[in-house]
CHARMM-style PDB file with segment names, atoms N, HN, CA, C and O in Angstrom:
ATOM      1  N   UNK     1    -178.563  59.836-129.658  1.00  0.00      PROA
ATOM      2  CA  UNK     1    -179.869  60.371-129.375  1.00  0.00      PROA
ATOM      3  C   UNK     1    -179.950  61.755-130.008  1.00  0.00      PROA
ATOM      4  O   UNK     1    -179.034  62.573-129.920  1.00  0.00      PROA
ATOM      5  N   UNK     2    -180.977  61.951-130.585  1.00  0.00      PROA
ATOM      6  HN  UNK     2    -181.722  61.287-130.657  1.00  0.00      PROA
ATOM      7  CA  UNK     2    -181.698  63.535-131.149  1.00  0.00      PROA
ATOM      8  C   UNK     2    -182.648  64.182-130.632  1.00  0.00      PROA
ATOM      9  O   UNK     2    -183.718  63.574-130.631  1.00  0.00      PROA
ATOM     10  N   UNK     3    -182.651  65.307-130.142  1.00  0.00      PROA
ATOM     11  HN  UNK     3    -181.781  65.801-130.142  1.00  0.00      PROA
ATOM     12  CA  UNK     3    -183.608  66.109-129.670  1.00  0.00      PROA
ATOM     13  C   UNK     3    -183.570  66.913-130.583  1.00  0.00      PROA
ATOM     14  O   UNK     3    -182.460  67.118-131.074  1.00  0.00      PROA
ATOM     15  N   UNK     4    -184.951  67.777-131.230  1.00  0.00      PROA
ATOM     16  HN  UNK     4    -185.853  67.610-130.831  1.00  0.00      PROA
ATOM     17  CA  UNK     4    -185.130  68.746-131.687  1.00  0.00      PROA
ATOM     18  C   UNK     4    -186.251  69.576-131.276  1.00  0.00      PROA
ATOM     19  O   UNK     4    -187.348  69.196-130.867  1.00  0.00      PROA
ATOM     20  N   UNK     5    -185.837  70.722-131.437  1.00  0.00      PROA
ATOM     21  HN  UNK     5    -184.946  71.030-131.769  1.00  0.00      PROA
ATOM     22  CA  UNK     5    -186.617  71.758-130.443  1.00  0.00      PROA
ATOM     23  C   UNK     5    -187.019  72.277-131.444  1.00  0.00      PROA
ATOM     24  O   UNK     5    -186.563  72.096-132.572  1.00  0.00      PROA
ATOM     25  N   UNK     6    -188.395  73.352-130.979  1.00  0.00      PROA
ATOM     26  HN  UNK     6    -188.766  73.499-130.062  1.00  0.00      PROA
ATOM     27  CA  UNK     6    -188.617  74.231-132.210  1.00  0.00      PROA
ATOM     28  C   UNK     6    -189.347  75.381-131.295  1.00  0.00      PROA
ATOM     29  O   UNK     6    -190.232  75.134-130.476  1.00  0.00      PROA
ATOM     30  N   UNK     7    -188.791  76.751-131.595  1.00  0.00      PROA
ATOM     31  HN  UNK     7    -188.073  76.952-132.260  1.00  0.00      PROA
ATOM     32  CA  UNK     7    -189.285  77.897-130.685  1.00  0.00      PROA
ATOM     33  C   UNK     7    -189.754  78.804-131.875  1.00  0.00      PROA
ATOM     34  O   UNK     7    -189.087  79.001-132.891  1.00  0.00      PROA
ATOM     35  N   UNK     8    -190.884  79.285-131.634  1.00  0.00      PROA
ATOM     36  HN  UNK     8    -191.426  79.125-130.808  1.00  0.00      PROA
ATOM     37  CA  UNK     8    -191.414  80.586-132.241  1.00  0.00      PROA
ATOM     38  C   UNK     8    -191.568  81.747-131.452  1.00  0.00      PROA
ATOM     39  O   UNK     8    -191.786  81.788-130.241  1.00  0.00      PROA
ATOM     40  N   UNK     9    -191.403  82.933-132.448  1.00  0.00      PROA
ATOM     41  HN  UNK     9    -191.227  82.899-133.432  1.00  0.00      PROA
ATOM     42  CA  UNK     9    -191.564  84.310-132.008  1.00  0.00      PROA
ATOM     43  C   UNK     9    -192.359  84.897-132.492  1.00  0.00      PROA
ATOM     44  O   UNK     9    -192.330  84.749-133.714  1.00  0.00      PROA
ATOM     45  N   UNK    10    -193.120  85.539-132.152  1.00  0.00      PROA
ATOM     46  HN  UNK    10    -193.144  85.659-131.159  1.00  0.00      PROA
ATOM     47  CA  UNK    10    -194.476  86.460-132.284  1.00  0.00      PROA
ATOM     48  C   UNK    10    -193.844  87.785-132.952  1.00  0.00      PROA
ATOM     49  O   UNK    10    -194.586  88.315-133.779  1.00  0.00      PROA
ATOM     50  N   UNK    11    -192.579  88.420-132.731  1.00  0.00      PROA
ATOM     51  HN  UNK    11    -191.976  87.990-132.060  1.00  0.00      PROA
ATOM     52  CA  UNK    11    -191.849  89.556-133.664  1.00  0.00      PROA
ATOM     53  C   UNK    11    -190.922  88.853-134.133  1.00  0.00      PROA
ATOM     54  O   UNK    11    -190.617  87.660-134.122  1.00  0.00      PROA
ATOM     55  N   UNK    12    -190.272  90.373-134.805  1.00  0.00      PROA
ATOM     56  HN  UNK    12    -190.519  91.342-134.814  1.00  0.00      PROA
ATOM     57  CA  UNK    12    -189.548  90.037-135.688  1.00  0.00      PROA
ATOM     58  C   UNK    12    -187.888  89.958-134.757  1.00  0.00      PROA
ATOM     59  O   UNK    12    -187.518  90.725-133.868  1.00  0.00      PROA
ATOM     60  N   UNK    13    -187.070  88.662-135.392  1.00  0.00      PROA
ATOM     61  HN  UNK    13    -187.370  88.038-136.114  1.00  0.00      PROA
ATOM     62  CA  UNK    13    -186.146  88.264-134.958  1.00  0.00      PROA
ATOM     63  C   UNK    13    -185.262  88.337-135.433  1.00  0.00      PROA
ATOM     64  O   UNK    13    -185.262  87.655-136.458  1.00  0.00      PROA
ATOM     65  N   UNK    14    -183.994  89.060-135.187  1.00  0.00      PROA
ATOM     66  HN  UNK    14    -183.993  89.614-134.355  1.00  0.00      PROA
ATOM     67  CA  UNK    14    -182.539  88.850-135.675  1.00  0.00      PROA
ATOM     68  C   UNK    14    -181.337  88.152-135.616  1.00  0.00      PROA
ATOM     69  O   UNK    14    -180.664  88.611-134.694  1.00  0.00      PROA
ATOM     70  N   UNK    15    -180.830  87.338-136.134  1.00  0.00      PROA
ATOM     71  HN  UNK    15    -181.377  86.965-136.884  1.00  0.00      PROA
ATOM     72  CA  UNK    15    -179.971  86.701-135.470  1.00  0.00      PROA
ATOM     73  C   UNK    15    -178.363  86.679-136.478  1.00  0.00      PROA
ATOM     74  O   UNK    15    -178.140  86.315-137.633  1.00  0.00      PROA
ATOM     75  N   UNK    16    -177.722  87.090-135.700  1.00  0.00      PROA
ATOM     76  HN  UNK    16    -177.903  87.386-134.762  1.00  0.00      PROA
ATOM     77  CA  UNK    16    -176.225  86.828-137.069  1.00  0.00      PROA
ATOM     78  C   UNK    16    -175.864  85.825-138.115  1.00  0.00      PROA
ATOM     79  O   UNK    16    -176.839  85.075-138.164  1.00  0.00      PROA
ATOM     80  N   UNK    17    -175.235  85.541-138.721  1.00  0.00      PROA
ATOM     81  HN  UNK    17    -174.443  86.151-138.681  1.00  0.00      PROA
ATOM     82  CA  UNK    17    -175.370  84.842-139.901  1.00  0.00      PROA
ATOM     83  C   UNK    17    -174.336  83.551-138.799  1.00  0.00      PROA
ATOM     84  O   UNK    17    -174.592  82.364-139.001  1.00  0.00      PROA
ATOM     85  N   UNK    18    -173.582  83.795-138.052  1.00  0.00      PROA
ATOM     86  HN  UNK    18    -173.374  84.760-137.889  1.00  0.00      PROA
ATOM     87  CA  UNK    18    -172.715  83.021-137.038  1.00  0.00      PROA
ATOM     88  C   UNK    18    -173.865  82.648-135.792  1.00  0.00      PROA
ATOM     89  O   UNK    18    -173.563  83.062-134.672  1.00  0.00      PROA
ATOM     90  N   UNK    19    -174.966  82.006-135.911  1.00  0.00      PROA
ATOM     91  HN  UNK    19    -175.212  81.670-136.820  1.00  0.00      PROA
ATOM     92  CA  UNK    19    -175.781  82.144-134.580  1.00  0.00      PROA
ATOM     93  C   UNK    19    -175.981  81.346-133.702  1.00  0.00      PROA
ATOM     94  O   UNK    19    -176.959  81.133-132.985  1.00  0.00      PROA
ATOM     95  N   UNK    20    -174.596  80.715-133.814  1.00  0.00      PROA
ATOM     96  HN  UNK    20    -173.802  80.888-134.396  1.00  0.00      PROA
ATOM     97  CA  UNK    20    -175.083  79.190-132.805  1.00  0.00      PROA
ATOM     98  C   UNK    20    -174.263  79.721-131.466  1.00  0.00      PROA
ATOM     99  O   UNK    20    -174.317  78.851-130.598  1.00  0.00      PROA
ATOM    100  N   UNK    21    -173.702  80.601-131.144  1.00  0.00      PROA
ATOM    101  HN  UNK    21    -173.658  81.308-131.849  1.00  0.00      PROA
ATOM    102  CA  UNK    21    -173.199  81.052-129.878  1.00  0.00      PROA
ATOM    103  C   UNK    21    -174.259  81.733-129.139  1.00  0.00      PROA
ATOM    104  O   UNK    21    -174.098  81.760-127.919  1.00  0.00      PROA
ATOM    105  N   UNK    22    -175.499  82.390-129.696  1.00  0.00      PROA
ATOM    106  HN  UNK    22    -175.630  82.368-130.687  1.00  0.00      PROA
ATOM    107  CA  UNK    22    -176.325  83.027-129.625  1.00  0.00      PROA
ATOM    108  C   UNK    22    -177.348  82.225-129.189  1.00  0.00      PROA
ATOM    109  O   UNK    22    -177.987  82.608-128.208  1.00  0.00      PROA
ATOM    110  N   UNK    23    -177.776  80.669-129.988  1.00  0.00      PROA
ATOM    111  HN  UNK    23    -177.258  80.358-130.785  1.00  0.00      PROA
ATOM    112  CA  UNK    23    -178.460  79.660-129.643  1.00  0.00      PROA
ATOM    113  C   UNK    23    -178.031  79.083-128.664  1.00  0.00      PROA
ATOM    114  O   UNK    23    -178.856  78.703-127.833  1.00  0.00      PROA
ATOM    115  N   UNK    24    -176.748  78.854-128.463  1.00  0.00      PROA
ATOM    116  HN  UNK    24    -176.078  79.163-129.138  1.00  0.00      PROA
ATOM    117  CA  UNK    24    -176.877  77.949-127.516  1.00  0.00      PROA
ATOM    118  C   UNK    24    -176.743  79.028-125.818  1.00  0.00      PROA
ATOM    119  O   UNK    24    -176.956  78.519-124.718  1.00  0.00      PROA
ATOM    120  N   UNK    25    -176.425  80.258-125.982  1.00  0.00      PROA
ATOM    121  HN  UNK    25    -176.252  80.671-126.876  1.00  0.00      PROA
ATOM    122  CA  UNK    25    -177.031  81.152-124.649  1.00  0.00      PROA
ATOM    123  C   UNK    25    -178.115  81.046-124.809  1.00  0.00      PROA
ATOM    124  O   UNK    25    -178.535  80.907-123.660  1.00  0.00      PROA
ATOM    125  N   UNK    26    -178.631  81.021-125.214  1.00  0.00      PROA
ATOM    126  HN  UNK    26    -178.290  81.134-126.147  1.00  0.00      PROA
ATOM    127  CA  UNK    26    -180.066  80.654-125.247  1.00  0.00      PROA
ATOM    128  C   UNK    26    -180.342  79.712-124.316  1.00  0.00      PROA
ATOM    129  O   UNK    26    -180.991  79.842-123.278  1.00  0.00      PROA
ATOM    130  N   UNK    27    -179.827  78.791-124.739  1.00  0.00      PROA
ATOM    131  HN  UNK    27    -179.300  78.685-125.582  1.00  0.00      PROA
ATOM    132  CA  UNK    27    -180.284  77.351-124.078  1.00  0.00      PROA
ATOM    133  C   UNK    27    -179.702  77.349-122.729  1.00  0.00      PROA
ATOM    134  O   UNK    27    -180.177  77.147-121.612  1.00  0.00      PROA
ATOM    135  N   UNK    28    -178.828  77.562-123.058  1.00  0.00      PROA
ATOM    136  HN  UNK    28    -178.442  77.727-123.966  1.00  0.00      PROA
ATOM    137  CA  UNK    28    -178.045  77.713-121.362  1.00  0.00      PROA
ATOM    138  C   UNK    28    -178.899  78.419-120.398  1.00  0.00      PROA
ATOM    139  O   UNK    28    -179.040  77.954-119.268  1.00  0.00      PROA
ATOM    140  N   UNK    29    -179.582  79.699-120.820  1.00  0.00      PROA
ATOM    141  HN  UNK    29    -179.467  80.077-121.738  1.00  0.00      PROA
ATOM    142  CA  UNK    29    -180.403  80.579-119.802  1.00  0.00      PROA
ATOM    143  C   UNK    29    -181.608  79.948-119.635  1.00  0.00      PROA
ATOM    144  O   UNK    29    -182.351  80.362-118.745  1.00  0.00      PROA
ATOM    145  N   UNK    30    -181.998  78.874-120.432  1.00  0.00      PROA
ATOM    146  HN  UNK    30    -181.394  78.537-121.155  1.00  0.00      PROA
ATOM    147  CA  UNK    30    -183.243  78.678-120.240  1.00  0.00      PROA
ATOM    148  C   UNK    30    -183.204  77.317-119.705  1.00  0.00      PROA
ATOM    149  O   UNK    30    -184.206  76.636-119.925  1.00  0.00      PROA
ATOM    150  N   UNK    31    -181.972  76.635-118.859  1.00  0.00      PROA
ATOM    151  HN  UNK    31    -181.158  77.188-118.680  1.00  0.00      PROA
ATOM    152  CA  UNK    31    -181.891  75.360-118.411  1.00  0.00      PROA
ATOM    153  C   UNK    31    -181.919  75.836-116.528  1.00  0.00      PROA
ATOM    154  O   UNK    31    -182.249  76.927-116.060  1.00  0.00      PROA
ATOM    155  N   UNK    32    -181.479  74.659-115.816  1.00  0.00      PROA
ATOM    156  HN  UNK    32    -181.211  73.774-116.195  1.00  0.00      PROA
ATOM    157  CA  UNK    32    -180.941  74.817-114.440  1.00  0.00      PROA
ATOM    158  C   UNK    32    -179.598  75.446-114.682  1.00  0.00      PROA
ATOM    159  O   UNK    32    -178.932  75.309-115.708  1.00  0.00      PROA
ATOM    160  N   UNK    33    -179.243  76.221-113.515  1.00  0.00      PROA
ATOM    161  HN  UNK    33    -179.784  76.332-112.682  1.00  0.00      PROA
ATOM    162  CA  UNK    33    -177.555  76.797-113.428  1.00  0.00      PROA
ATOM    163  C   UNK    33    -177.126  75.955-113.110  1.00  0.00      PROA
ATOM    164  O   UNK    33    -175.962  76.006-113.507  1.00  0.00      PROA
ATOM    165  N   UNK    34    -177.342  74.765-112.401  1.00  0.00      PROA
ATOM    166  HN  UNK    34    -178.288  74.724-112.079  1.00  0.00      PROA
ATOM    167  CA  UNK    34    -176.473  73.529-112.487  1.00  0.00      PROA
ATOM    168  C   UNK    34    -176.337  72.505-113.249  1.00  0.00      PROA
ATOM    169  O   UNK    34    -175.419  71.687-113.193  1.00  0.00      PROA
ATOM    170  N   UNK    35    -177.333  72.512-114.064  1.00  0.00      PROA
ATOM    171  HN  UNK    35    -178.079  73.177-114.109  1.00  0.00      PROA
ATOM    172  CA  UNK    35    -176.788  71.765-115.471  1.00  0.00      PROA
ATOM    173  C   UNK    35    -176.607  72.444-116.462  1.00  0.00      PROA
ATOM    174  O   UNK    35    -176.379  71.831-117.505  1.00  0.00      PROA
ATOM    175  N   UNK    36    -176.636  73.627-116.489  1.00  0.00      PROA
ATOM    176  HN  UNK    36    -176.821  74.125-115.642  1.00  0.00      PROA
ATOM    177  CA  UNK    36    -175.730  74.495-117.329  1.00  0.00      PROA
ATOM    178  C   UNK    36    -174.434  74.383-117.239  1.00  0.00      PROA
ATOM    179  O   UNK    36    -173.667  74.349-118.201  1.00  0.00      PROA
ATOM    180  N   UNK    37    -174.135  74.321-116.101  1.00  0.00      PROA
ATOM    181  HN  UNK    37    -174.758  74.349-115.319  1.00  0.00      PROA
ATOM    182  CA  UNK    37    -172.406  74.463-115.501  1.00  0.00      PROA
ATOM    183  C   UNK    37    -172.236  73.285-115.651  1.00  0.00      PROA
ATOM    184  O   UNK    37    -171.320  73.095-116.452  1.00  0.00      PROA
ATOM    185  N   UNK    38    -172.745  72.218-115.209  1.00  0.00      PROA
ATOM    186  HN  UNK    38    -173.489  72.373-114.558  1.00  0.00      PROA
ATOM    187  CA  UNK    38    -172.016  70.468-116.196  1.00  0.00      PROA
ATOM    188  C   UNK    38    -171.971  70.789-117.272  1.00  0.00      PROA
ATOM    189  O   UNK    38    -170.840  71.261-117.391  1.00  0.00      PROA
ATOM    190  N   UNK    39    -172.739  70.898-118.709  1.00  0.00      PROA
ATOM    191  HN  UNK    39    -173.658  70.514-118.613  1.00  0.00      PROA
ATOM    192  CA  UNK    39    -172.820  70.907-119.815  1.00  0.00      PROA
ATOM    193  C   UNK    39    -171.802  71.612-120.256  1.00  0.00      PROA
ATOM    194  O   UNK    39    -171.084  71.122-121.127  1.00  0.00      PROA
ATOM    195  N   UNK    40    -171.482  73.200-119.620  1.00  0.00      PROA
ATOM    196  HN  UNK    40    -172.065  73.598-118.912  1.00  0.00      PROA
ATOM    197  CA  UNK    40    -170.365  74.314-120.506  1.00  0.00      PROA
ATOM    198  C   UNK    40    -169.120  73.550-120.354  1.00  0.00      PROA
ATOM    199  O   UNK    40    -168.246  73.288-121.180  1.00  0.00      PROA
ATOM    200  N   UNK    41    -169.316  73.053-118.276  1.00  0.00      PROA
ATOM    201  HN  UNK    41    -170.026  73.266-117.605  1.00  0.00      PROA
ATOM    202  CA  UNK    41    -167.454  73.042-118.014  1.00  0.00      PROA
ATOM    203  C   UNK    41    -167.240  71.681-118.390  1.00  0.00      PROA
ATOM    204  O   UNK    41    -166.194  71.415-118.982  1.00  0.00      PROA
ATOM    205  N   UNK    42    -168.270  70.552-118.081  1.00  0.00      PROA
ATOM    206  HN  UNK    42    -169.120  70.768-117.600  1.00  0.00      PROA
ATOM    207  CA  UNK    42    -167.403  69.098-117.438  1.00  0.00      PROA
ATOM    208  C   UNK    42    -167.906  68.577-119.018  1.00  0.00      PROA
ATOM    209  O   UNK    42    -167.042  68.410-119.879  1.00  0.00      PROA
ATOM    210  N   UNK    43    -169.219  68.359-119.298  1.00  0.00      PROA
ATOM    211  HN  UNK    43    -169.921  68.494-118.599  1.00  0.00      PROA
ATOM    212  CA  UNK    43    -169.874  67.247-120.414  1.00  0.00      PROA
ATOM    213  C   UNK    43    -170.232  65.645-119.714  1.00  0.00      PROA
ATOM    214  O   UNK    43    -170.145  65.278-118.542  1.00  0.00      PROA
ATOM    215  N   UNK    44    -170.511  65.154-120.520  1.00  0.00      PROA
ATOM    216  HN  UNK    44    -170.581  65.452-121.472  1.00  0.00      PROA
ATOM    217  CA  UNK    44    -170.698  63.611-120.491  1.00  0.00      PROA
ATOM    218  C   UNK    44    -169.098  62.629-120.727  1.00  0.00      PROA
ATOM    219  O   UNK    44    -168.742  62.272-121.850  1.00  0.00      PROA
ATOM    220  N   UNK    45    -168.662  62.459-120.039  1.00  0.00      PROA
ATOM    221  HN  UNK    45    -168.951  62.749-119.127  1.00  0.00      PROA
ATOM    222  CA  UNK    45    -167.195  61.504-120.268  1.00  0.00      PROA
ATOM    223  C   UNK    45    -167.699  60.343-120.471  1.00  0.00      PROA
ATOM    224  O   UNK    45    -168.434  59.781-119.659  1.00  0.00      PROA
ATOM    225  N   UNK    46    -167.282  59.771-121.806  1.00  0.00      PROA
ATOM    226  HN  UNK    46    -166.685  60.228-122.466  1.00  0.00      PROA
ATOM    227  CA  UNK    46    -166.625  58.288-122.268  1.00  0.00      PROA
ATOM    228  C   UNK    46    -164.939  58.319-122.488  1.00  0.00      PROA
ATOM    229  O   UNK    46    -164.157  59.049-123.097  1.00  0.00      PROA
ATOM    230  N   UNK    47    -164.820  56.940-121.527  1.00  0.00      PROA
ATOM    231  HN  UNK    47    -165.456  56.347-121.033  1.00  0.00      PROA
ATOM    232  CA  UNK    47    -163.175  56.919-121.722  1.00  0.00      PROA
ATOM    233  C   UNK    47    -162.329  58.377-121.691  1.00  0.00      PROA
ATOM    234  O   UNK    47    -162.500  59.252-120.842  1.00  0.00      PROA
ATOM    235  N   UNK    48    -161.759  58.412-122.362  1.00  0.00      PROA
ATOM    236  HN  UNK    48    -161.620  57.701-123.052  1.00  0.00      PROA
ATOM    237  CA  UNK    48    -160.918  59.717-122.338  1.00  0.00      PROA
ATOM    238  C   UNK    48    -161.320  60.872-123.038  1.00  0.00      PROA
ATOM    239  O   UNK    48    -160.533  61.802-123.214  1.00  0.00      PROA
ATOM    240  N   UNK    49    -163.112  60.901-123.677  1.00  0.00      PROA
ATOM    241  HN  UNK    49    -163.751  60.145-123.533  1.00  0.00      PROA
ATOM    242  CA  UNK    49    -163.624  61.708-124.282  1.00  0.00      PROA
ATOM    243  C   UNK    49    -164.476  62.512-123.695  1.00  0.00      PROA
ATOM    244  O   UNK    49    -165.055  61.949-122.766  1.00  0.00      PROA
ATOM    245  N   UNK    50    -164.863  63.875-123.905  1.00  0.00      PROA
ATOM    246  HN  UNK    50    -164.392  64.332-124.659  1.00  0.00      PROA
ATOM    247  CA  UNK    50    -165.707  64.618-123.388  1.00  0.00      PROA
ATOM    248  C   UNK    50    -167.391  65.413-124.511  1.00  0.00      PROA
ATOM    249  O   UNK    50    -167.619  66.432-125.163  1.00  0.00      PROA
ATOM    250  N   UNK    51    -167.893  64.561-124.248  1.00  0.00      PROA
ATOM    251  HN  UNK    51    -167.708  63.733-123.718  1.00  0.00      PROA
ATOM    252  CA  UNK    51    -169.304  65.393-125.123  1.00  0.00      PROA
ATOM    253  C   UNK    51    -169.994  65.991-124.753  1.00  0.00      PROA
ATOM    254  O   UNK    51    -170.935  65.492-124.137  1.00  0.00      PROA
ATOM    255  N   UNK    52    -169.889  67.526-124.944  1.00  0.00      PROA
ATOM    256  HN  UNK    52    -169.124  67.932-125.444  1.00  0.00      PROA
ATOM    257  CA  UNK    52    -170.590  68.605-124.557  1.00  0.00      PROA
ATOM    258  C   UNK    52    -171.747  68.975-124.999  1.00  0.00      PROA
ATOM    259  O   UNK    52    -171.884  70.142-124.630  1.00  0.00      PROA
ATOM    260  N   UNK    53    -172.924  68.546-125.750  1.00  0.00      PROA
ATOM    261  HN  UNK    53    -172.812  67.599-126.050  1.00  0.00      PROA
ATOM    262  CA  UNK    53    -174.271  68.289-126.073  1.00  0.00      PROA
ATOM    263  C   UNK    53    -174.339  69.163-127.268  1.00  0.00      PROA
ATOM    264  O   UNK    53    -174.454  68.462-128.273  1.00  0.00      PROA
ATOM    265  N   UNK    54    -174.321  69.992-127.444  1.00  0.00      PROA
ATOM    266  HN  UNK    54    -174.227  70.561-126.627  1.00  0.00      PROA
ATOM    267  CA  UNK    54    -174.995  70.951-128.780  1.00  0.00      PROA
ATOM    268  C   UNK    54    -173.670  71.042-130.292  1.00  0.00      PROA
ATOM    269  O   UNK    54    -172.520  71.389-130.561  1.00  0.00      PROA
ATOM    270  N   UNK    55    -174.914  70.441-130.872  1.00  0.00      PROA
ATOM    271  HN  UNK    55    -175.848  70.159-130.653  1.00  0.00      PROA
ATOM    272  CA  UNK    55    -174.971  70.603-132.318  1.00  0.00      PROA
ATOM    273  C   UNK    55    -175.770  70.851-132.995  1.00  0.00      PROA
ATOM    274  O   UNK    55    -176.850  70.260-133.005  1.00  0.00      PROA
ATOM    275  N   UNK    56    -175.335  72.180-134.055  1.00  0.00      PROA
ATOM    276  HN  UNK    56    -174.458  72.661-134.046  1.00  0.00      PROA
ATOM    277  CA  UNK    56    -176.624  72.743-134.766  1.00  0.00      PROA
ATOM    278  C   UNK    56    -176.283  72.037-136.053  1.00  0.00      PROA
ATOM    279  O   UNK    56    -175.268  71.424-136.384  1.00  0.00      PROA
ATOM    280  N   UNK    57    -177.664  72.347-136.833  1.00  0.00      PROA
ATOM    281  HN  UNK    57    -178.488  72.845-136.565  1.00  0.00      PROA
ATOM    282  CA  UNK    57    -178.373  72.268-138.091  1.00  0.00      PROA
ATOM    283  C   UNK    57    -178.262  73.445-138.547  1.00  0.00      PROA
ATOM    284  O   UNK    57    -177.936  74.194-137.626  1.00  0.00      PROA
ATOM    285  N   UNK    58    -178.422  74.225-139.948  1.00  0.00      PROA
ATOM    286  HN  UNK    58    -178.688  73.617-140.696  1.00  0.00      PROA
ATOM    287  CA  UNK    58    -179.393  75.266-140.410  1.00  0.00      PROA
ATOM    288  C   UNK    58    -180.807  75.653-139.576  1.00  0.00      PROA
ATOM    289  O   UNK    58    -181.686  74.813-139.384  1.00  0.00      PROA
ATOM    290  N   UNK    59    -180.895  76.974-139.135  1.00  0.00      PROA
ATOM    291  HN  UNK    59    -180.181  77.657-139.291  1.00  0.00      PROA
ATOM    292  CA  UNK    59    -182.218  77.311-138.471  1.00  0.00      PROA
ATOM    293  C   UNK    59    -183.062  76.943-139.976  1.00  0.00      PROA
ATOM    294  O   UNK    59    -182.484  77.142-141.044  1.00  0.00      PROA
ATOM    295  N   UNK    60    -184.322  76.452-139.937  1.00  0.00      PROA
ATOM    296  HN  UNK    60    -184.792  76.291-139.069  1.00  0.00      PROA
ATOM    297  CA  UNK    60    -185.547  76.596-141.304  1.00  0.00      PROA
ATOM    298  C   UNK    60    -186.512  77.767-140.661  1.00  0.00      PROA
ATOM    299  O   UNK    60    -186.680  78.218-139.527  1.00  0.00      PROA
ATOM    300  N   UNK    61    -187.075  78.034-142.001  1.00  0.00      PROA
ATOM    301  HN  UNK    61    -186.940  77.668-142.921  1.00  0.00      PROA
ATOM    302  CA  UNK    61    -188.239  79.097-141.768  1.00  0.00      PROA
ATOM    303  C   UNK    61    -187.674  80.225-142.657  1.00  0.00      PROA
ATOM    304  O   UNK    61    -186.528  80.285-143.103  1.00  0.00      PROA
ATOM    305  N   UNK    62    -188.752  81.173-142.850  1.00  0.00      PROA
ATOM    306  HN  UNK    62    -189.683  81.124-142.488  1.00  0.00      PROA
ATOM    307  CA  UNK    62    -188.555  82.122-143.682  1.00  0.00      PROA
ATOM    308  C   UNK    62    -187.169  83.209-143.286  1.00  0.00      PROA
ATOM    309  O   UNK    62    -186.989  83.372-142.079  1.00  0.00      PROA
ATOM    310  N   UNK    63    -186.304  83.865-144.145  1.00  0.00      PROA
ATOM    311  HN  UNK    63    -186.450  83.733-145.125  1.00  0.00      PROA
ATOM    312  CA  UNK    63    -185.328  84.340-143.355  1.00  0.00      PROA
ATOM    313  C   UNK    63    -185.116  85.210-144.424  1.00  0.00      PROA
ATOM    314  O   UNK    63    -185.628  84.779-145.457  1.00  0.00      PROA
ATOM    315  N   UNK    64    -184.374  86.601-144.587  1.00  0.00      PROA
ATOM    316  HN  UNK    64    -183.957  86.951-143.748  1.00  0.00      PROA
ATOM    317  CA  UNK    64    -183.486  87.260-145.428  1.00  0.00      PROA
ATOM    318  C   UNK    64    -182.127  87.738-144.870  1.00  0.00      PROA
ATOM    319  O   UNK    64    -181.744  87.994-143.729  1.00  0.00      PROA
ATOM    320  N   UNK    65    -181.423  87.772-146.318  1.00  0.00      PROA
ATOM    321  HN  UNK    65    -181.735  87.563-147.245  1.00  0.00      PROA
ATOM    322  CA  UNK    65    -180.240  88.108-145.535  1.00  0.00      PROA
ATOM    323  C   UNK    65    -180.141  89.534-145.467  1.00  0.00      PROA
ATOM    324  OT1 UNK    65    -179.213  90.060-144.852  1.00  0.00      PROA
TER     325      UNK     65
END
């Protein structure tokens, strides 16, 4: 399954060239604290595997470095 989100900002935004630790606090603050805390600590278990939900892409949109 794919979800894709798309958030805009009205200013101007900075983000490190490393920004998926940054994205995904993001996401974390903007969920429940209790499914935050499944998602960071436990995940989704298959068999002896654990999938913890986030995977990024390249952010798109205008950007400089």
């Amino acid at each position: 399954m794919r979800i894709t989100l798309e958030f805009g900002c009205e200013k101007r935004l900075s983000l490190p060239i490393q920004y998926n630790y940054t994205v995904q606090g993001f996401l974390y603050a903007n969920i429940t604290p209790e499914l935050g805390e499944f998602l960071h600590d436990q995940g989704f278990m298959f068999e002896k595997r654990s999938f913890k939900m986030f995977t990024f892409s390249r952010l798109q949109g205008r950007y400089e470095l």
